[in-house]
C-alpha positions as CSV (number, residue, x, y, z in Angstrom):
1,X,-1.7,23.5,-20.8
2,X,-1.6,23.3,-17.4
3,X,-5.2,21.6,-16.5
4,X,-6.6,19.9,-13.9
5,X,-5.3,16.1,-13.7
6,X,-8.0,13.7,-14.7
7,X,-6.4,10.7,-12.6
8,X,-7.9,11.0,-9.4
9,X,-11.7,11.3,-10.2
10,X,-11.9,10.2,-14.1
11,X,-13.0,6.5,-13.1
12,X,-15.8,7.7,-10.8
13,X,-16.3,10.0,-13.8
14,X,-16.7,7.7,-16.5
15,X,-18.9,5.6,-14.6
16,X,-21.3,8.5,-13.7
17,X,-21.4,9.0,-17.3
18,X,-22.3,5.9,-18.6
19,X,-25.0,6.1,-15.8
20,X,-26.5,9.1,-17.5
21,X,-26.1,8.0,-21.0
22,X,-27.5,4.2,-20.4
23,X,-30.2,6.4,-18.8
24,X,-31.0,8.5,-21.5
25,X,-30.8,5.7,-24.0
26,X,-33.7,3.7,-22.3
27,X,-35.3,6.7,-22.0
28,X,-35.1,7.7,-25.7
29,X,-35.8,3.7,-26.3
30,X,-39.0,4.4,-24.6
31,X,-40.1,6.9,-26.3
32,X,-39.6,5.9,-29.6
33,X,-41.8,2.8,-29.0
34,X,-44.1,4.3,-27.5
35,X,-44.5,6.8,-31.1
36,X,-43.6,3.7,-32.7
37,X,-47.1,1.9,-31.0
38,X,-49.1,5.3,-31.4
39,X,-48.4,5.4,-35.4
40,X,-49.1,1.9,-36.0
41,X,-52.4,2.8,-34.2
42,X,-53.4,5.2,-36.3
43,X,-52.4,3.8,-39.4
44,X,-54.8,0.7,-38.7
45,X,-57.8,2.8,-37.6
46,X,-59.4,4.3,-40.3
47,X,-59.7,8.3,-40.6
48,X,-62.9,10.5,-39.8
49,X,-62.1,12.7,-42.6
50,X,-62.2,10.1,-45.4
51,X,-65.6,9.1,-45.8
């Protein structure tokens, strides 16, 4: 296995990465409470079909 060496830019790398990932975590974080406030919403209004 003869592969690129991952010395010279895996720093830079890893730091990009976590980037993205810390990203996409608040993003994700987001948009689960945002479900999170729209389903407790409906739950406390009460339905049009019942009734």
């Amino acid at each position: 296995m003869t592969g690129p060496s991952k010395t010279a830019e895996s720093p830079r790398k890893t730091g990009e990465k976590a980037e993205r990932l810390a990203a996409a975590l608040r993003e994700n974080l987001k948009r689960r409470k945002a479900q999170a406030r729209a389903k407790e919403r409906a739950g406390t209004t009460p339905d049009k079909d019942s009734g």
